[in-house]
N, C-alpha and C positions, 0 to 999 in steps of 0.2 A: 328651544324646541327644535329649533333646524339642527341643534349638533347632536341633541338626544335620536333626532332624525338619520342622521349621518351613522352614530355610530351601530345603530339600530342593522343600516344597511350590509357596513362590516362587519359584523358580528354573523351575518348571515351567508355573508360569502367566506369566512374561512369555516363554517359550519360546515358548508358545501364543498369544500376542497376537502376537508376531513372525510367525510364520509364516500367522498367518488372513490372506487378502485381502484387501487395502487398497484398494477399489476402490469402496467403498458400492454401493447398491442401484442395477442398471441401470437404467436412465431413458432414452426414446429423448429427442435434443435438443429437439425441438419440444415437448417437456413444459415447457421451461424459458424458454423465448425464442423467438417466434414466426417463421417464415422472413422473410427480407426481400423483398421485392418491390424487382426490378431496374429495374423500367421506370418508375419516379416518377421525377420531376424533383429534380434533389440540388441543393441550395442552401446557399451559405458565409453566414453570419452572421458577418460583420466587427466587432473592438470598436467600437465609437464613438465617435470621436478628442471628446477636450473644448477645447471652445473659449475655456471659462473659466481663471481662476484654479487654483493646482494645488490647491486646497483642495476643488476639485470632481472632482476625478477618480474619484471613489468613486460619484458623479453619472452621471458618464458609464457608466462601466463595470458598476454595476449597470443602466442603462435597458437597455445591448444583450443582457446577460445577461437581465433578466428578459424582454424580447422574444423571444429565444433559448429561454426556459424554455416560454412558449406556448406557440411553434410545436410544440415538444418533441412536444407532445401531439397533435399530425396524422399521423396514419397514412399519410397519400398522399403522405410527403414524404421523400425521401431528406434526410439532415438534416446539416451539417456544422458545428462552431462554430471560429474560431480561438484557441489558446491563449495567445497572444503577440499584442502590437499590433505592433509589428513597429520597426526601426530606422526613419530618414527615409528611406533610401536602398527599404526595401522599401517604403515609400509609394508608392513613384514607380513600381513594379515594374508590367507592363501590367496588366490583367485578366484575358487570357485565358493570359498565365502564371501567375499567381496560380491558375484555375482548371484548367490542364492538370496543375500539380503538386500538386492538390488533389483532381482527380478530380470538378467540380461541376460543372454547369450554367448555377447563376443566383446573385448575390452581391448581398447585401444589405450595403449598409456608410453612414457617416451622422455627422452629429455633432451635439452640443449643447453649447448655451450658457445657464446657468444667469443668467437677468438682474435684475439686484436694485435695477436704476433705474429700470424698469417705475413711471408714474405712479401705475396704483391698484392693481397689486399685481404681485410677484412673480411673474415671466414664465418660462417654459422653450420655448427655442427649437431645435429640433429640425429637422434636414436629412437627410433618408433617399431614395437610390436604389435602383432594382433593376435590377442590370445582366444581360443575358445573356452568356454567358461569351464564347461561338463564336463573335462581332462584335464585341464590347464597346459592343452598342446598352444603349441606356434604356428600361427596359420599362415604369421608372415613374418618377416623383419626385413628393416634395412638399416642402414648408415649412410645418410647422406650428408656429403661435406662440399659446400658450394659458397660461393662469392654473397657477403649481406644480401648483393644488390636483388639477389634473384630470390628474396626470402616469398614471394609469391608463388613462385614454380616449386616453392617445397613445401608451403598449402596444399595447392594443388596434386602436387604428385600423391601423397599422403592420401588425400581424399580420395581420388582416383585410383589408388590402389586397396585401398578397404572396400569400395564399391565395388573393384571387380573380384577380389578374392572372398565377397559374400557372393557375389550373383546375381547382384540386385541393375534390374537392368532401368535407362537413364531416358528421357526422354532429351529433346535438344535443348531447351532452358533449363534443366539441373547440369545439361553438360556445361552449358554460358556458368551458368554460378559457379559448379565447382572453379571454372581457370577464372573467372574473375580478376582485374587487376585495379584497385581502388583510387588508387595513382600512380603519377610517374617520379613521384618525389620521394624519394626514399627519408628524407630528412623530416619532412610532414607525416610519412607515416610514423617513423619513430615517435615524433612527436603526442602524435595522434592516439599510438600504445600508450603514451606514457597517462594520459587523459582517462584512457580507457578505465584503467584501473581505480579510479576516482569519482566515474562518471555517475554508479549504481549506489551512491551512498546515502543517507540521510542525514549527515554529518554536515553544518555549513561548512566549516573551512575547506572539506574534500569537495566539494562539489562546488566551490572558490576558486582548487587546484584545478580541478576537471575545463573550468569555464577556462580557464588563463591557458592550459597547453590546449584545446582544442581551438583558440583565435591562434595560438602561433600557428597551428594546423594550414589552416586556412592563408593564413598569413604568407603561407609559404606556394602552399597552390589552392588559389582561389576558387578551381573548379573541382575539388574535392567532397563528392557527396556527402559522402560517409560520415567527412566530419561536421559536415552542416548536419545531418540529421541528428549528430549526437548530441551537438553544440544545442538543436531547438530540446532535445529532450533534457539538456541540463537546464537551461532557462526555464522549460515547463514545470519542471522538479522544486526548482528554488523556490516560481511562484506558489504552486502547494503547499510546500512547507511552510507559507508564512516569512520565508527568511527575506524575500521583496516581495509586495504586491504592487508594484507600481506600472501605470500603462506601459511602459519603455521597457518593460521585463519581457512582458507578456506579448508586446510587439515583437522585440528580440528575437522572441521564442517562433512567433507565424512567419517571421522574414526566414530564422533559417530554414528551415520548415519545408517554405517553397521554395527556397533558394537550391535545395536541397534534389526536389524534385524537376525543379527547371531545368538542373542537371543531366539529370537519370529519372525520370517520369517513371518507370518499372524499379525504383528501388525501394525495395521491400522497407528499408528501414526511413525510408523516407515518408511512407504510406505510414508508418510505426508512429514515428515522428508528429506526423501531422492530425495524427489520431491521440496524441498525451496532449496534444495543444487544447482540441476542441472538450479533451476529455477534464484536466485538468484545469485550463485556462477561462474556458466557456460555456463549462458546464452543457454542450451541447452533441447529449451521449446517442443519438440518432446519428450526426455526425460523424461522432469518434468510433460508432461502432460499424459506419461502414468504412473506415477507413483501416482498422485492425483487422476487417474481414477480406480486405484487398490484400493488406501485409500479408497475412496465414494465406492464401492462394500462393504467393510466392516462396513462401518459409512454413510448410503445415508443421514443420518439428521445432519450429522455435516457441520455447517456455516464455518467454518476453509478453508475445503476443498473444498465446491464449490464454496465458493468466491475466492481460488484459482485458480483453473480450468478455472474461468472467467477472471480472470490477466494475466493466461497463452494464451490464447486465442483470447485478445487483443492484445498480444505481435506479437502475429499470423498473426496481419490483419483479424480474426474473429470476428467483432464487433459487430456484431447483436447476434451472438452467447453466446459474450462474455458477454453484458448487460444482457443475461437472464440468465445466469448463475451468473451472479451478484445479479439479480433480487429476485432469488431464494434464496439465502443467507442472502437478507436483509429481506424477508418474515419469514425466522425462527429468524431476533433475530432485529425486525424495528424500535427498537431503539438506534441502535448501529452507532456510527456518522462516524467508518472506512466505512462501507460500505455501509450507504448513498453517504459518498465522495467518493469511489470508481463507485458508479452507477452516480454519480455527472458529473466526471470526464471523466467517458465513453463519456456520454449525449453529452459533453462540446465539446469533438472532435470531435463526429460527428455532430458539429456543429447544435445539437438542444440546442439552449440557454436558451430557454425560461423554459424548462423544467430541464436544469441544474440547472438553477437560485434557482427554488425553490428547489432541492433536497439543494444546499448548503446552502440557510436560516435556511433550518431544520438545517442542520449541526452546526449553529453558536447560534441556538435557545440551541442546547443540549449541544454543548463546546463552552461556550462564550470565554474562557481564550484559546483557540488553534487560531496559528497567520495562519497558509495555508489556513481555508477556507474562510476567509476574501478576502486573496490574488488571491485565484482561483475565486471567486464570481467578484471582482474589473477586471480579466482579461474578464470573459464571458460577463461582461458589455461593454468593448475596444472589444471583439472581436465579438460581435453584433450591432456596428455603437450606444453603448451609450453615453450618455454624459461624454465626459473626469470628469468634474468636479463629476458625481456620486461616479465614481471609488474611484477618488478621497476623496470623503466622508467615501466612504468602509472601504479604507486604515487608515483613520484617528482614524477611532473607533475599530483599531486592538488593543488587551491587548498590553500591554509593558512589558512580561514577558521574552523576549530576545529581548533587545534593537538593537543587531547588527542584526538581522533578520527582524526584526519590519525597521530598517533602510535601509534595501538594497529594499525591498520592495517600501520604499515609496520612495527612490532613480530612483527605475523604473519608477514610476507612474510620478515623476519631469520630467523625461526624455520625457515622453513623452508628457509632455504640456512645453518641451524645457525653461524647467525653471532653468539653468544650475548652478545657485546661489545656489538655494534652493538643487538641484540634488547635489551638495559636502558637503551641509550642513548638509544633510540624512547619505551621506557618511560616513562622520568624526564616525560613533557608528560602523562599519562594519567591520569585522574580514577580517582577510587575503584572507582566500577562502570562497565560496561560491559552496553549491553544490545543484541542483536538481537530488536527486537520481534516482526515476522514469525515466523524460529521458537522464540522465546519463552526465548533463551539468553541464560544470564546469564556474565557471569566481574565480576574485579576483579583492581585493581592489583596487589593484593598475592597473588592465584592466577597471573595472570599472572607476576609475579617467580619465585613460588615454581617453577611449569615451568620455566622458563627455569634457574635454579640449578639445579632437578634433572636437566636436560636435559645441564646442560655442565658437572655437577660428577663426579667420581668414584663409584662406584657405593656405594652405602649412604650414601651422604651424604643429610642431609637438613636444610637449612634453618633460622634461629627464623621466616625468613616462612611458609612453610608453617603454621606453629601460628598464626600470626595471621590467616591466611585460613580455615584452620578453624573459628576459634573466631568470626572475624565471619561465617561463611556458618550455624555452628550457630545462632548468634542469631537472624540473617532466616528461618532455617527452622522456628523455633521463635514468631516473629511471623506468618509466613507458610507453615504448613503447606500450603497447599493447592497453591502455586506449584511446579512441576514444576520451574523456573526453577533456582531454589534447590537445587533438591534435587541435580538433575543436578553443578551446580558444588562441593557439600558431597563430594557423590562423589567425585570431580574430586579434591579436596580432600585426602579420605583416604583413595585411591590412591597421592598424592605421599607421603604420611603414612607411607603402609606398613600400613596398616589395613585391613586384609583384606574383613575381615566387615561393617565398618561402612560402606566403598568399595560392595562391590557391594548392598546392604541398600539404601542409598540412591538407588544407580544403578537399581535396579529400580524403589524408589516412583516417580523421574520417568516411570519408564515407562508405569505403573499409572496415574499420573495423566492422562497424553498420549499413550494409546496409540496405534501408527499407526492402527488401525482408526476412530477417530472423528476420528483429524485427519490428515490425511496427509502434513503437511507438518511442523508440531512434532512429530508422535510418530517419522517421520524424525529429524529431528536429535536427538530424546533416545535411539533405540537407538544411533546411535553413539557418541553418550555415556557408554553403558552399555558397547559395545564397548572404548571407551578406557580402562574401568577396569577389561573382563578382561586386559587385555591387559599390564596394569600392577599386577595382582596376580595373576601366575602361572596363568591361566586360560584356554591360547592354545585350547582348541577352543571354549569360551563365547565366547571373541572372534572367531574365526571364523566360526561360525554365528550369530551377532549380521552381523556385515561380510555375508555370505553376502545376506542376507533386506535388507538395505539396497542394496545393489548390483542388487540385482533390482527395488527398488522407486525409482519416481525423488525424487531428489536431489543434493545437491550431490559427494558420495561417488562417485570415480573408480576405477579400479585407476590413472589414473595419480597421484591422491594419494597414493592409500595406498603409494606407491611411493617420492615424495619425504618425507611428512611423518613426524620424528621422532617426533612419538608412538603410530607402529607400531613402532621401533625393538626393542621385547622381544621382539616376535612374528616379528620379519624373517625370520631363519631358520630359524623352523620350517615343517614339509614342508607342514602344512595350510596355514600361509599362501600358502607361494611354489605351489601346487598352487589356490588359491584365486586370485593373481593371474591364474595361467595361462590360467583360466575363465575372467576375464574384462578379459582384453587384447584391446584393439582399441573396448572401450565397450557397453553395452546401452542 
């Protein structure tokens, strides 16, 4: 009685989370991110081709980037950066198409030659123009040829000479940023370059390299902001992606953090920093988004931070918000394929497809060799009533550059044309776990099997994998209570099981942990989670009214999924569901 009691209670408080508005507290935009001024002058910031050795490239590519990061900090500056140096062939491409397809005015681009046979010391030779687009005149040039040690003062000059040959006039904190000097350790900075280029990756081993040069960083001058703040934003990164979750990571990540700002209290990238912790780490996006809103006051041109802003935002249930705070970040740097697939992405959940569609062809136009947006383009197809078989084609023409990714994927797509031969065939390349970091889902090999045998065996049949995916999800949920992660797939688990009580018990706590009300994008993907295990232990109106409040709220959930994918199959015929597609055929 008392635990029919019990559950009776739970049942009625994730009812209740489901149904409260996922929208967080209205906020007009301009609370968040200040208007842009149309009428400044927009300017490309071109890599900076190196002239050296390829042991310099990290030389090059950090000078144009940190020149890139000053300007950031100019208000009177429409701002663009390029994401790509581009083939030979785009070398050669004009100016003023370079700047028609770019949307700019004025293009700054330049090279260096790091020179180490300099008589009495160590030369950095530096070539910078500034072209206007609408001519392709020269508004400026120089050649400066100066000692490494003063590679600041040729940031600086640089910067300060594009500011004043636009016009664009400075207030006294854009003058502090422009001369900036990050340290006095030329050796740490080097260092610090060499990180840099490692630091933005999603790749473990680069962001392995990143961590290891940004401690000798440090290592070197311990009063180094710059590289504390980048140092907590690779420890924040790592925890995200799953590659560590352990307390010590994510300490790691708050000691540089602050260590960062204990510094420099006004460094923009420290406020950046401290805002990937709370965002990333703590999931606490009230935090993180006043602290990218402190960043962007110091840096309104930096892409970093308001493509932040717009993730946090999301997380919010501020969607409309959130796209134009996307929108904005992909205007300063539009060909960058993160945050196409971030505006992609957005699109996709709120179920405008047509328009996702095409931001993710760009995506796979600019990174043929990345497997996600293949996968994400393949799902906007299923979750727009396309042709199973297109998807299917999507999937087919992903690179094979991680075989076991590349196969879980197309292991989905089997699934869902119940082709459960070919769906273990995909399997057999597939690592243990499986994670989507974004909304915080976990599965594995052996959950995976397990669906698929239950999906295409006879009916009461159940599995010995099954017992082995329970009994390894029980484990991690028993190291990792807190991960909703876990819990969601333990569900998942003993649902295939036939375990009623302990299916939905579990399917609730992810819910309780991730509720859509504080996140609107995980606690999305865990009510359907929670749907898929009424649905599979005889509970078609809980799975209903679960489907119901997800379909109304954006994500990846279609009526046209729910229409192909077999693991609605218990619920198909009944009236609440086909009465529940009815609703909503044609898309919200």
């Amino acid at each position: 009685m008392r635990e029919s009691m019990y559950r009776a209670i739970r049942l009625a408080a994730a009812i209740a989370l489901m149904v409260a508005p996922a929208c967080g507290r209205p906020q007009p935009a301009d609370q968040v991110l200040p208007a842009q001024d149309t009428d400044v002058p927009r300017i490309l910031i071109m890599p900076f081709a190196n002239l050296g050795g390829p042991d310099d490239t990290y030389l090059a590519a950090g000078l144009s980037n940190e020149i890139a990061d000053r300007l950031a900090s100019v208000s009177g500056l429409g701002f663009v950066s390029r994401h790509r140096t581009g083939s030979d062939g785009d070398a050669l491409r004009a100016t003023d198409e370079i700047g028609r397809n770019l949307g700019v005015d004025f293009l700054l681009e330049g090279s260096v030659l790091h020179d180490r046979n300099a008589n009495l010391d160590r030369e950095l030779i530096v070539e910078s123009r500034l072209l206007q687009v609408a001519d392709d005149s020269v508004v400026w040039n120089e050649r400066i040829v100066r000692p490494i040690a003063d590679i600041f003062e040729v940031q600086s000059a640089i910067a300060h000479a594009v500011v004043e040959k636009l016009g664009v006039p400075l207030s006294s904190d854009e003058v502090q940023a422009l001369d900036v000097r990050p340290t006095e350790n030329l050796e740490a900075y080097d260092v610090y370059l060499r990180g840099r280029q490692y630091s933005a990756s999603f790749e473990e081993g680069e962001l392995a390299l990143a961590e290891q040069f940004l401690n000798q960083a440090i290592a070197l001058d311990p009063d180094f902001a710059l590289a504390h703040a980048m140092l907590s934003e690779n420890h924040s990164l790592i925890f995200h992606w799953r590659y560590d979750k352990s307390p010590q990571r994510l300490a790691a990540a708050n000691a540089a953090a602050r260590r960062a700002r204990e510094i420099d209290p006004d460094l923009p990238e420290g406020h950046r920093a401290l805002g990937f912790y709370y965002y990333w780490g703590q999931n606490n996006y009230e935090l993180a988004l006043s602290e990218f809103i402190e960043a962007a006051r110091k840096r309104p041109n930096d892409s970093t931070i308001s493509a932040s802003i717009g993730l946090v935002l999301r997380r919010q249930g501020r969607w409309q918000e959130a796209l134009d705070a996307m929108q904005r970040s992909l205007d300063m740097r539009p060909e960058d394929p993160g945050y196409i697939a971030a505006v992609a992405s957005t699109l996709a959940r709120m179920r405008r497809y047509e328009e996702a569609a095409g931001y993710f062809r760009k995506v796979i136009d600019l990174s043929p060799d990345e497997i996600h947006p293949y996968v994400y383009l393949a799902r906007i197809v299923r979750a727009g009533g396309g042709p199973l078989d297109e998807a299917g084609s999507i999937l087919d023409s992903m690179p094979d550059k991680d075989p076991a990714l590349r196969g879980y994927y197309r292991f989905e797509q089997a699934m869902y044309e119940r082709d459960w031969p070919r769906a273990l065939s995909e399997l057999a390349r597939v690592n243990n776990e499986i994670h989507e970091p974004i909304d915080e889902l976990i599965s594995t090999r052996a959950l995976a099997e397990c669906e698929c045998r239950v999906f295409g065996s006879p009916a009461g049949s159940t599995p010995s994998i099954c017992n082995n995916a329970r009994e390894y999800l029980e484990h991690h949920c028993d190291l990792s209570p807190g991960d909703p992660g876990y819990h969601a797939a333990l569900g998942w688990a003993y649902a295939l099981n036939g375990e009623k009580e302990n299916a939905i018990q579990s399917g609730i706590r992810a819910v309780e942990l991730s509720p859509i009300t504080t996140d609107a994008m995980a606690g999305h993907s865990f009510l359907i989670e929670l749907a898929k295990i009424y649905a599979w232990v005889d509970e078609p109106y809980s799975a209903v009214k679960t489907l119901h409040t997800a379909l109304t709220t954006p994500g990846w959930i279609s009526e046209a999924t729910l229409r192909h994918d077999p693991v609605w199959d218990p619920i198909r015929d009944d009236p609440r569901f086909e009465e529940l597609l009815r609703m909503h055929s044609g898309g919200e």
